[in-house]
Backbone as CSV, one residue per row, in Angstrom:
resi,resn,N_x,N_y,N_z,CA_x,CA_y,CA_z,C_x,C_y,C_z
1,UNK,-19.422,17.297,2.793,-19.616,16.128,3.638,-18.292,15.372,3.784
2,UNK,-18.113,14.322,4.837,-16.726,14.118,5.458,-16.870,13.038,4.476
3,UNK,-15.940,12.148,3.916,-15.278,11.111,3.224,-14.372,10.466,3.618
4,UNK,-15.119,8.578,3.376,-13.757,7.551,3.449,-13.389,7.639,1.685
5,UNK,-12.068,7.944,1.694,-12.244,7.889,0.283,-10.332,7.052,0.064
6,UNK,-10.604,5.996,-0.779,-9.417,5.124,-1.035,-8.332,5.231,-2.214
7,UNK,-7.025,5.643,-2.102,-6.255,5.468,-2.860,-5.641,3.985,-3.110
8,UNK,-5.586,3.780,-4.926,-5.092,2.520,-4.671,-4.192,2.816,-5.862
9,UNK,-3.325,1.355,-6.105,-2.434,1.749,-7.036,-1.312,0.430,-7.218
10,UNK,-0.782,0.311,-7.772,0.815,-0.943,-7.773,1.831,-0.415,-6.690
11,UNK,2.407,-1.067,-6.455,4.135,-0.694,-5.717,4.521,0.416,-6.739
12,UNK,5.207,1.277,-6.057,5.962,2.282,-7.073,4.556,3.531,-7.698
13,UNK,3.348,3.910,-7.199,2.475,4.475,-7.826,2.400,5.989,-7.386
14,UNK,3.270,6.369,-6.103,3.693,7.419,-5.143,2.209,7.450,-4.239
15,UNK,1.701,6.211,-3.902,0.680,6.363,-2.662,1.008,7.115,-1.513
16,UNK,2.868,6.392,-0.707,2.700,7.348,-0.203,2.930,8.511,-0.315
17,UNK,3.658,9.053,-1.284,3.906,10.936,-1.463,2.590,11.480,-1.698
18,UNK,1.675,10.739,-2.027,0.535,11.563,-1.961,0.160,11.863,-0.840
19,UNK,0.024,10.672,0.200,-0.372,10.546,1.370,0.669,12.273,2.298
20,UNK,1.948,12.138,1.911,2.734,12.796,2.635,2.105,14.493,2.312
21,UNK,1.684,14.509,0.733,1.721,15.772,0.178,0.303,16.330,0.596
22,UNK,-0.858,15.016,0.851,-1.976,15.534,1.839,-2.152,15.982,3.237
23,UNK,-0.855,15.417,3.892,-0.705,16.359,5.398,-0.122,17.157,5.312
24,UNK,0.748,17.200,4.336,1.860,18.874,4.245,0.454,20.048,3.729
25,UNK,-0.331,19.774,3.050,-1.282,20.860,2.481,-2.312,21.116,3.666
26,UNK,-2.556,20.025,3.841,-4.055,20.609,5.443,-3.175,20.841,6.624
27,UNK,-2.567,20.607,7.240,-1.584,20.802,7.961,-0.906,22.138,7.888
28,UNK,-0.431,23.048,6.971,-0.094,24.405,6.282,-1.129,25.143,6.689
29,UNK,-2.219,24.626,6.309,-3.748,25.477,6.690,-4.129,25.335,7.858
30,UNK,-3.305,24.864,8.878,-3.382,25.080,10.635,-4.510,23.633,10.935
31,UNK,-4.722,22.556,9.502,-5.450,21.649,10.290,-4.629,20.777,11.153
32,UNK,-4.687,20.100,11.823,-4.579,18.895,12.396,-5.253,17.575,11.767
33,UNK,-3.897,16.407,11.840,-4.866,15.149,11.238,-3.851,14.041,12.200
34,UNK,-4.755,12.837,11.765,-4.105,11.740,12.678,-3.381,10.660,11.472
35,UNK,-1.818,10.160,11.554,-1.592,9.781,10.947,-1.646,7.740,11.069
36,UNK,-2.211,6.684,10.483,-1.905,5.701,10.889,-1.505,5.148,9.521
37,UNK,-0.348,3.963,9.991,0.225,3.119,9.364,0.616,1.609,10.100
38,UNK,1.028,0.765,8.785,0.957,-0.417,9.626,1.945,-0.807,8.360
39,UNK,3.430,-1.354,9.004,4.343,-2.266,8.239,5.009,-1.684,7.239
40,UNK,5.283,-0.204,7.543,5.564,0.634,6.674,7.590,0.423,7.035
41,UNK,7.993,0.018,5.170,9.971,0.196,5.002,10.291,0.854,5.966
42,UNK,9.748,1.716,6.609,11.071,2.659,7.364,11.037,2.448,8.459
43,UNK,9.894,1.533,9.015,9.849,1.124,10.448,8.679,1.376,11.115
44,UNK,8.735,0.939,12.492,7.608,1.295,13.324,7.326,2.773,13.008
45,UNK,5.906,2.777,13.485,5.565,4.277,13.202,5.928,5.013,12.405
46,UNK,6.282,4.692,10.988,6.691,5.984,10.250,5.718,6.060,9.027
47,UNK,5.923,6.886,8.544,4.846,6.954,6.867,6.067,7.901,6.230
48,UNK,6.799,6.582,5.079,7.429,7.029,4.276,7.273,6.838,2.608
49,UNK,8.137,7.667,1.704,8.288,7.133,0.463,9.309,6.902,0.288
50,UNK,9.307,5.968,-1.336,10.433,5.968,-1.521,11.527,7.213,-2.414
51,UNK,10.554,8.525,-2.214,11.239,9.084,-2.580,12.276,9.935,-1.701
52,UNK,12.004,9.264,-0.012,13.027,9.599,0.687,12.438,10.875,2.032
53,UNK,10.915,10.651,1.456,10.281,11.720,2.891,9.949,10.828,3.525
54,UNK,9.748,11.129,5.255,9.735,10.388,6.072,8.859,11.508,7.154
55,UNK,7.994,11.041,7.884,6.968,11.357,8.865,6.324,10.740,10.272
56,UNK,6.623,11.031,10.916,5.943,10.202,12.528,4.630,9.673,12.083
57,UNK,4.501,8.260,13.025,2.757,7.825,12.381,2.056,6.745,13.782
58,UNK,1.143,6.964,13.695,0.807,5.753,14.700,0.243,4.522,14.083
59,UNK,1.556,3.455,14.800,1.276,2.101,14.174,0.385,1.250,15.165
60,UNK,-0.668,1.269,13.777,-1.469,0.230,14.360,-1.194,-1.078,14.612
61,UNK,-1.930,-1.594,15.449,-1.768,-2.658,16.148,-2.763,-3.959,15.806
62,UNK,-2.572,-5.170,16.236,-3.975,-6.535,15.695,-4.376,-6.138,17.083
63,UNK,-6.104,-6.112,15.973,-6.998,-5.731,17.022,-7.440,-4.740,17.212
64,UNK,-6.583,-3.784,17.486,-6.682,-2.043,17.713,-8.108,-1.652,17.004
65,UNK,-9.156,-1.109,18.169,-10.428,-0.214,17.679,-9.789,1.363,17.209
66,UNK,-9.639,1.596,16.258,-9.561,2.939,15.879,-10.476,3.576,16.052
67,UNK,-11.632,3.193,16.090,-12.667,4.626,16.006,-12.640,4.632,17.694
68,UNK,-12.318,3.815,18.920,-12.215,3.878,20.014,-10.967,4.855,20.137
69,UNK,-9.993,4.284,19.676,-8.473,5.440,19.891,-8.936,6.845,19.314
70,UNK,-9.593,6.931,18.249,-10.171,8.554,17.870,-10.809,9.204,18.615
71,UNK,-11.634,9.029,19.376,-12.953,9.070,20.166,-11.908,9.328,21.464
72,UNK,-10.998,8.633,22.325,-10.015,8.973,23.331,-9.192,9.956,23.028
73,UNK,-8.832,10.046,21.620,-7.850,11.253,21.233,-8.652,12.479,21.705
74,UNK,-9.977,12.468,21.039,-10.803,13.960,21.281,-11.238,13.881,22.695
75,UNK,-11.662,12.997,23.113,-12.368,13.234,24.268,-10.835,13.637,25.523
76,UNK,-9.622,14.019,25.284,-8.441,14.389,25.827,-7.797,15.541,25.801
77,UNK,-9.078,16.348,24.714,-8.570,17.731,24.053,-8.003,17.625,22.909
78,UNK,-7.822,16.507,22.319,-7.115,16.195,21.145,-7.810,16.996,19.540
79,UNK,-7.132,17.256,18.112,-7.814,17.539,17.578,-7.346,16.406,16.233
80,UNK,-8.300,16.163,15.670,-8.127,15.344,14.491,-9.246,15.830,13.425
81,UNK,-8.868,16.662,12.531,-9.863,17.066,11.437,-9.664,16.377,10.294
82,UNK,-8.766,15.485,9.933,-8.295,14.356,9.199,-7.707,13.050,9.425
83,UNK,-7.830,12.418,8.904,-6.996,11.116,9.323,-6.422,10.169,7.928
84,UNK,-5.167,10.128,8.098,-4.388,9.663,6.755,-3.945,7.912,7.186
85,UNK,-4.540,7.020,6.419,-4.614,5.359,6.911,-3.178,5.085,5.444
86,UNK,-2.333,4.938,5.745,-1.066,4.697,4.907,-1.302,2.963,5.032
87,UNK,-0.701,2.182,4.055,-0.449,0.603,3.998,-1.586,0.233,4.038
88,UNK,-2.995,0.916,3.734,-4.267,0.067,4.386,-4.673,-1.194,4.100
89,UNK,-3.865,-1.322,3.266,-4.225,-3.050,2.820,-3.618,-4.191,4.196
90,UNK,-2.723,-3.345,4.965,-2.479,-4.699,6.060,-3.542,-4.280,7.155
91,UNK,-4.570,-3.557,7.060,-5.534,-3.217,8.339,-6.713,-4.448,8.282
92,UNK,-7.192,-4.653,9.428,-8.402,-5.886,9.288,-9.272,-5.209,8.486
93,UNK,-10.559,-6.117,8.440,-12.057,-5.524,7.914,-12.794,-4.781,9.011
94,UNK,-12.430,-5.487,9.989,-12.965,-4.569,10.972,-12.751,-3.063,10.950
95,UNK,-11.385,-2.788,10.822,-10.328,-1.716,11.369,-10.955,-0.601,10.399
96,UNK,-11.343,-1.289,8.458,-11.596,-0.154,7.577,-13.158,0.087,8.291
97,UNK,-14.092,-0.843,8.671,-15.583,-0.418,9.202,-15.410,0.710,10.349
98,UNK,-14.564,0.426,11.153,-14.044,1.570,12.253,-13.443,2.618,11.388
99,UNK,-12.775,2.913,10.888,-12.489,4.227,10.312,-13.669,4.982,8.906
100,UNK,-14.713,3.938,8.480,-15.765,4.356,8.255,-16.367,4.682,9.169
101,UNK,-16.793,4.443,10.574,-17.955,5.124,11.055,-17.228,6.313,11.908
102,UNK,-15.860,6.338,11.744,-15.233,7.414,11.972,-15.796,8.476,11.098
103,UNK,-15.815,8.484,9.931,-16.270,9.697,8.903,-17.733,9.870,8.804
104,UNK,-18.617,8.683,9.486,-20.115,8.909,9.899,-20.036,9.560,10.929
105,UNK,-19.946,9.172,11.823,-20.204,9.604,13.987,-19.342,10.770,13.889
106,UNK,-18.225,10.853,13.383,-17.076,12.013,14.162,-16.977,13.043,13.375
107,UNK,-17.352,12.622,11.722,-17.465,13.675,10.987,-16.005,14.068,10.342
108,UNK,-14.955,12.868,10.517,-13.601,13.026,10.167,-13.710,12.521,8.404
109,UNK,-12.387,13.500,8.004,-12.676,13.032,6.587,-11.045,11.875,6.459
110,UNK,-11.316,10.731,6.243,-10.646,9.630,6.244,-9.858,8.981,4.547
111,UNK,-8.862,9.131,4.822,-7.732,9.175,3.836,-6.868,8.368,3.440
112,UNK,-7.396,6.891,2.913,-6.376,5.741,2.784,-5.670,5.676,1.846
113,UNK,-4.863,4.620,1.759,-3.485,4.324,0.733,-3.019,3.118,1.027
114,UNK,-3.365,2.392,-0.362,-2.777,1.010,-0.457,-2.570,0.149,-1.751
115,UNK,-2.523,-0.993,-1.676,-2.585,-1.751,-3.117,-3.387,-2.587,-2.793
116,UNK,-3.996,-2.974,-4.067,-5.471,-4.065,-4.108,-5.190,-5.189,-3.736
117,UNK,-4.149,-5.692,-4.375,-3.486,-6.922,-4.476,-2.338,-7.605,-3.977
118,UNK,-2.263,-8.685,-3.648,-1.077,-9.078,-3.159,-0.513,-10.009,-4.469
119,UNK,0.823,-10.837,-4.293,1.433,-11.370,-5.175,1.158,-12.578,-5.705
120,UNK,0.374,-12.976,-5.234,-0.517,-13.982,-5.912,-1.861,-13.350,-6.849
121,UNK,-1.458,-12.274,-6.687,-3.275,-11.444,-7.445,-4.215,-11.585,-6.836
122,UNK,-4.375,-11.992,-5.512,-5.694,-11.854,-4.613,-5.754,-10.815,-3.793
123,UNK,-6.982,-10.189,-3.675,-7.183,-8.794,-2.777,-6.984,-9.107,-1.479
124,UNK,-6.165,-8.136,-0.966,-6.086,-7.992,0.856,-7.092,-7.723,1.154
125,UNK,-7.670,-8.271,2.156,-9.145,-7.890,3.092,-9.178,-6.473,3.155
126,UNK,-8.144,-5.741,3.725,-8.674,-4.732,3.856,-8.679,-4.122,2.787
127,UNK,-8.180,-4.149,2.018,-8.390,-3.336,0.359,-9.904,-3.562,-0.022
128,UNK,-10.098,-4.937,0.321,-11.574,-5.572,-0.386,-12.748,-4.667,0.467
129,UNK,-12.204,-4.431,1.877,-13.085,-3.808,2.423,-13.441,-2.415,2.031
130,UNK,-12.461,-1.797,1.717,-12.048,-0.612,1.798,-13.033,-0.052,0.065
131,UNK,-12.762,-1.136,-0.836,-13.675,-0.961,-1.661,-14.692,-1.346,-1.714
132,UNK,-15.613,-1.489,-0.628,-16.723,-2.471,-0.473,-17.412,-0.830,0.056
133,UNK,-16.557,0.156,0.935,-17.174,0.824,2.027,-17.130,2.460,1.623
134,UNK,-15.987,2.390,0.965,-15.253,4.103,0.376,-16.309,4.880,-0.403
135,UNK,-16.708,5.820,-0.034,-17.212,7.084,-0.768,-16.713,6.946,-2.320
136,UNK,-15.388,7.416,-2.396,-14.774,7.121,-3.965,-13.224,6.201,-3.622
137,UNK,-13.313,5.581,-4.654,-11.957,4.853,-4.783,-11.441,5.581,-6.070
138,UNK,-10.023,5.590,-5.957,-9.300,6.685,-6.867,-8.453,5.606,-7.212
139,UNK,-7.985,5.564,-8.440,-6.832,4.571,-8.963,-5.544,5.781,-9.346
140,UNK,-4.675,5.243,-8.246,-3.487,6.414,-8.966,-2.837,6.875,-10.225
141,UNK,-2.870,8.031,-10.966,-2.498,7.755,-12.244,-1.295,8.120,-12.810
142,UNK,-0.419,7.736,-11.594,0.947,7.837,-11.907,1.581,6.668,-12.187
143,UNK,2.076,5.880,-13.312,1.980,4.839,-14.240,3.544,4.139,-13.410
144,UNK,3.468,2.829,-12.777,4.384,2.150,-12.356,4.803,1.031,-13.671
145,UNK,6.348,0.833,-14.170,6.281,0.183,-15.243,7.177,-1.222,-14.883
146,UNK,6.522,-1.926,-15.654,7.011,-3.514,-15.653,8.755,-3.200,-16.287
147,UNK,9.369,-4.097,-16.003,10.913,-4.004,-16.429,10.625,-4.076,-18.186
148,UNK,9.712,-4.382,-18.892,9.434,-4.414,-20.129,9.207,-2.953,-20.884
149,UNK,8.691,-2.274,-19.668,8.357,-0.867,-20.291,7.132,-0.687,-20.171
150,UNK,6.045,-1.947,-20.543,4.474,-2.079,-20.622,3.805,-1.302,-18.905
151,UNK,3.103,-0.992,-19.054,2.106,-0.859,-17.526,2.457,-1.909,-16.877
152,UNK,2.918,-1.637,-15.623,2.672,-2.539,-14.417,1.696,-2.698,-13.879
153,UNK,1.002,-3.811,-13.458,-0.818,-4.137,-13.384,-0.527,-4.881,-11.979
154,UNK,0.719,-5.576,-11.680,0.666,-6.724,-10.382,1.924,-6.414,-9.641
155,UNK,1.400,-7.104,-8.865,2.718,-6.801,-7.717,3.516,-8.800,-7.737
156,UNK,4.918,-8.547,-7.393,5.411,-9.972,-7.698,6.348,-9.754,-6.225
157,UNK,6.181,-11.090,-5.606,7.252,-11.096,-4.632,8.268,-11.941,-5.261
158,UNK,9.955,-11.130,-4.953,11.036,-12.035,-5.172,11.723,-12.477,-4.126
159,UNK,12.447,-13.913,-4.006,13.578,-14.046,-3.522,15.093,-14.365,-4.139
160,UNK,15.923,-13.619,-4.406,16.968,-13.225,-5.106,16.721,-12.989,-6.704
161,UNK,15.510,-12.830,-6.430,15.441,-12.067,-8.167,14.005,-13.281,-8.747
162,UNK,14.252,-14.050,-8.201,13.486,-15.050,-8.239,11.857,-14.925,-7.969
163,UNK,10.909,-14.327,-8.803,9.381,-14.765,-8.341,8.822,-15.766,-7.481
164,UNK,8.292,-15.612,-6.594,7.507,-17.089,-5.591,6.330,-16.625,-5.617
165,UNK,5.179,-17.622,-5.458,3.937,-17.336,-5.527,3.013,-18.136,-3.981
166,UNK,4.149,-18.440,-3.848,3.446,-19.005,-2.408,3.973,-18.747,-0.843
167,UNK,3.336,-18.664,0.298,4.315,-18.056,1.252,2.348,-17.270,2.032
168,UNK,3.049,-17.067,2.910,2.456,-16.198,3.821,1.762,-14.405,3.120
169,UNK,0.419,-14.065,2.950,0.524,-12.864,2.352,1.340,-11.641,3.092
170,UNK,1.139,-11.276,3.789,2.321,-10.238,4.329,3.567,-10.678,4.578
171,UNK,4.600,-10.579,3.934,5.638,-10.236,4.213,6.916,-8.958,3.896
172,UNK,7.085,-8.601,5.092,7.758,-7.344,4.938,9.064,-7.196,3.915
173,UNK,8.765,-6.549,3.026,10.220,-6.295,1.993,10.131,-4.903,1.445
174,UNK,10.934,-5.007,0.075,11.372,-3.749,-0.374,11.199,-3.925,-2.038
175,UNK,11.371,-2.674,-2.686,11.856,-3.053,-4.160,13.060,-3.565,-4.223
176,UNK,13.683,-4.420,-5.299,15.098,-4.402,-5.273,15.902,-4.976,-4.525
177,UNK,14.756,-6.565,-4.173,15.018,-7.476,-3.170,16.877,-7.864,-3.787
178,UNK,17.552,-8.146,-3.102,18.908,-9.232,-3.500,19.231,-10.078,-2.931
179,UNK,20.227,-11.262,-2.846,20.633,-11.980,-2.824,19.263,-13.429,-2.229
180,UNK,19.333,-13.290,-0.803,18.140,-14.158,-0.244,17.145,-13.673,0.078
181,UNK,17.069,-12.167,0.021,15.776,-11.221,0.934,14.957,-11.339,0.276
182,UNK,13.818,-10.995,0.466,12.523,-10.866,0.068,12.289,-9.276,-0.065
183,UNK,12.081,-9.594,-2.018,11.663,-8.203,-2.417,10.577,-8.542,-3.256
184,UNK,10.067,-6.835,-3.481,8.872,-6.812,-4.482,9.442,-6.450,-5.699
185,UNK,8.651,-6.562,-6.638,8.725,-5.993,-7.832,7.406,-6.000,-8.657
186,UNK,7.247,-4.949,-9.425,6.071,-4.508,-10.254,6.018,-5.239,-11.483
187,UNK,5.290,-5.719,-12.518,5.257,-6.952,-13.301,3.897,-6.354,-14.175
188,UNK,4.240,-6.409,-15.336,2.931,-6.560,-16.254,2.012,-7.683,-16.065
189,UNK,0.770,-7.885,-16.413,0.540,-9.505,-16.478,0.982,-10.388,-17.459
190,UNK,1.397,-10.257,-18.846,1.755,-11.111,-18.970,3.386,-11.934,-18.231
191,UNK,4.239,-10.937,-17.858,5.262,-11.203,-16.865,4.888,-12.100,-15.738
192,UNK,4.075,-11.533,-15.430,3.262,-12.200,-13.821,3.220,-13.433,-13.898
193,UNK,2.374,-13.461,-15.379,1.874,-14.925,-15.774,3.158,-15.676,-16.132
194,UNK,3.883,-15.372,-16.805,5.230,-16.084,-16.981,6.125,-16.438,-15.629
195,UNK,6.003,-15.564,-14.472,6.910,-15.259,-13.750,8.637,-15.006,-14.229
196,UNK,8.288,-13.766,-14.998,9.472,-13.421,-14.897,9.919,-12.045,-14.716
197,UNK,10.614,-12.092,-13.723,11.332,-11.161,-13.119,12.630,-10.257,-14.053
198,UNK,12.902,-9.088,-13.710,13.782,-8.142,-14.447,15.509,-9.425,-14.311
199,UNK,15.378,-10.026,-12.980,16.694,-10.703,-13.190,16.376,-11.806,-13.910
200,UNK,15.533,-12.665,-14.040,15.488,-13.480,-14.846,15.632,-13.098,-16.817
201,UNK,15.118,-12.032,-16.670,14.807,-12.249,-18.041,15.998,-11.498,-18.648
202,UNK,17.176,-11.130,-17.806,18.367,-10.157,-17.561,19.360,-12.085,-17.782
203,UNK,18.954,-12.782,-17.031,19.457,-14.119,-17.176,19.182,-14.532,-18.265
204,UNK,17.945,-14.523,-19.092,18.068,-15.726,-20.279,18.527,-14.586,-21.190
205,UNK,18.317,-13.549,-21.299,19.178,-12.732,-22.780,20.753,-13.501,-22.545
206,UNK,21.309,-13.805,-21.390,22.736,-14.007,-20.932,22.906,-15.339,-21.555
207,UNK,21.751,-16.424,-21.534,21.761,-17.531,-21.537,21.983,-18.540,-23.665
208,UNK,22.407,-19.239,-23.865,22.108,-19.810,-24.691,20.960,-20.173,-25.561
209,UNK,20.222,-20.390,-24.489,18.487,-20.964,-24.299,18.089,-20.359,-24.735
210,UNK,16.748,-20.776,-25.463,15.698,-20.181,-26.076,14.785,-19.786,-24.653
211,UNK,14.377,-18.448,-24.955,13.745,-17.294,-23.772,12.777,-17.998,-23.568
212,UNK,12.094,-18.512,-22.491,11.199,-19.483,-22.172,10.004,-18.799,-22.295
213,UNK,8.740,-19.701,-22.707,7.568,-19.227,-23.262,6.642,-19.857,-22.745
214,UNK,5.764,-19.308,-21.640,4.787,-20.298,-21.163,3.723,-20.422,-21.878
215,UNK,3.400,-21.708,-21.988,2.021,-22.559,-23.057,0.262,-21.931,-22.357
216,UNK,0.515,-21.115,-20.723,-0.580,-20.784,-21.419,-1.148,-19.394,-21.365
């Protein structure tokens, strides 16, 4: 039977090389699949990792009916026997219900990849959806580590090394944010909870100061 079925995981968990290593395998076997992404490092339309593979993708759009664009793909001669949803955490609620009744009505087996959470620790809609709706949710078990060494559990946005916890939830960055940009970084919780970042805590070993200890 066809499956929405959800990958999830931290920054750094190889969501997408999985994603990449699931169209290189059905794809080999003469399938056809449809690739979508949304806000993906390497740019419009692409589905990359960071381990440096890179792939054509169709970027979705606000708004965009997918199970309407699927349904036009085939009804054009088109073939889609899979469909790989990369970044799904920036897709609406709508968008994951449309690519569910994609794997009801069309019989497509539907293939996401994302993170639960944003940097405040609250779930993206579509993640929330996505686990509200998925056949199976899979937690990746390729272990992303906090600058401590411990499991990385959260995602932290920086600006120059700096943790912020407030701001707009999407914003586009990278690992290994510097100077003023806006980067991510992976964080244990108790880190999270401290907010401290690999440069900060790279700063107080430097510092005089006693390593700051939050009370709670």
């Amino acid at each position: 039977m066809p499956e929405l079925v959800f990958f999830c995981g931290t920054m750094d968990c190889g969501k997408s090389t999985l994603a990449l290593q699931i169209e290189h395998n059905r794809s080999a076997r003469g399938l056809q699949g449809m690739i979508f992404t949304r806000n993906d490092r390497a740019g419009e339309g692409k589905l990359s990792s960071r381990l440096g593979l890179v792939t054509d993708a169709e970027e979705v759009g606000d708004g965009q009916d997918l199970y309407a664009y699927l349904v036009d793909h085939l009804s054009r001669g088109g073939r889609a026997d899979y469909v790989i949803a990369d970044e799904a955490q920036f897709l609406a609620p709508q968008q994951i219900d449309q690519l569910a009744r994609a794997v009801d009505d069309l019989g497509i087996d539907v293939y996401a990849f994302g993170i639960t959470t944003d940097f405040r620790t609250k779930l993206f809609p579509g993640s929330q959806r996505l686990v509200e709706l998925a056949d199976r949710v899979e937690v990746l078990q390729v272990e992303a580590l906090c600058w401590c060494g411990a499991r990385a559990t959260h995602n932290a946005r920086t600006v120059g090394g700096e943790m912020v916890v407030e701001g707009a939830q999407v914003v586009v960055g990278d690992v290994n944010g510097s100077a003023d940009e806006v980067g991510y970084e992976v964080l244990c919780r108790r880190h999270h909870r401290r907010r401290m970042t690999a440069a900060t805590a790279r700063a107080a070993t430097l510092s005089p100061d006693v390593l700051p200890v939050s009370s709670d």
